[in-house]
C-alpha positions as CSV (number, residue, x, y, z in Angstrom):
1,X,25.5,-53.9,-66.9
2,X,28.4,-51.8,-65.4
3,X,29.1,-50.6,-61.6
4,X,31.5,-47.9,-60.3
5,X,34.4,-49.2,-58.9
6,X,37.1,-47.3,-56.4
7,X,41.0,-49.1,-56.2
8,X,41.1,-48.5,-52.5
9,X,45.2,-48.7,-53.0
10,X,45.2,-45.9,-55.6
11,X,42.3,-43.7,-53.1
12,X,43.9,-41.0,-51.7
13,X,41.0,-39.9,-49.7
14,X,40.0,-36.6,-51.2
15,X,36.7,-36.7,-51.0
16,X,35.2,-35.3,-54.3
17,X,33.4,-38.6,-54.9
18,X,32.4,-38.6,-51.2
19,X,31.2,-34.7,-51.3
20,X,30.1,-35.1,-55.3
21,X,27.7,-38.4,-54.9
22,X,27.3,-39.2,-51.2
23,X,24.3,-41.2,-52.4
24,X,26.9,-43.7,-54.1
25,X,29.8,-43.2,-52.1
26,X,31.5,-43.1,-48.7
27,X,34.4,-43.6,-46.8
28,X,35.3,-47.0,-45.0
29,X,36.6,-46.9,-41.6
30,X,40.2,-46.7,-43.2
31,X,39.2,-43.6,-44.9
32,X,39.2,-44.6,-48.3
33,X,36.5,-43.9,-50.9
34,X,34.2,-47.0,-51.5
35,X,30.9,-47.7,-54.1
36,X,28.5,-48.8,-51.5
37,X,25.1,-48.2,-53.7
38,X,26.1,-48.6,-57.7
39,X,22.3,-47.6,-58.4
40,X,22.1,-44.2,-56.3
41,X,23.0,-42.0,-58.9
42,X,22.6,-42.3,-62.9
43,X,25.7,-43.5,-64.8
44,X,26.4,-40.6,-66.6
45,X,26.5,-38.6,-62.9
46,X,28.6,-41.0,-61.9
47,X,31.3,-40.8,-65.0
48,X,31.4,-36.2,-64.4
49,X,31.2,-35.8,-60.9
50,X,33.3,-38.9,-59.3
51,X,35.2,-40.6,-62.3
52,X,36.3,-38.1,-64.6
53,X,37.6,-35.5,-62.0
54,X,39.3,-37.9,-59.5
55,X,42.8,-37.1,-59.7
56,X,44.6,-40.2,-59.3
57,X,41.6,-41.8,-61.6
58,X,40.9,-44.8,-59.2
59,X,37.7,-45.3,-59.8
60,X,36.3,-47.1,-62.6
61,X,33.4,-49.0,-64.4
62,X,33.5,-52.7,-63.8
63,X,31.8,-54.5,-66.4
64,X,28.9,-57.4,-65.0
């Protein structure tokens, strides 16, 4: 099984994940992008609205 994954270093806090799949991500109280629910959206939403239009590609799948 694989789960979304955000580098919080690499986040520059722009929010398409945020706006894109609010059922999978928000921001933490530092304003970076976080996976708080890996199941609230299918994988292949996931990979064309958060991971393949971030633009400093920080988030990725994580292999379980």
């Amino acid at each position: 099984m694989k789960r979304p994954w955000v580098d919080n270093d690499a986040c520059i806090s722009c929010g398409l994940c945020v706006t894109n799949i609010p059922e999978v991500f928000r921001f933490t109280e530092h304003g970076k992008s976080e996976v708080y629910d890996p199941g609230g959206a299918y994988e292949n939403v996931i990979q064309e609205e958060a991971i393949d239009i971030c633009p400093v590609s920080c988030i990725q799948w994580l292999e379980e």
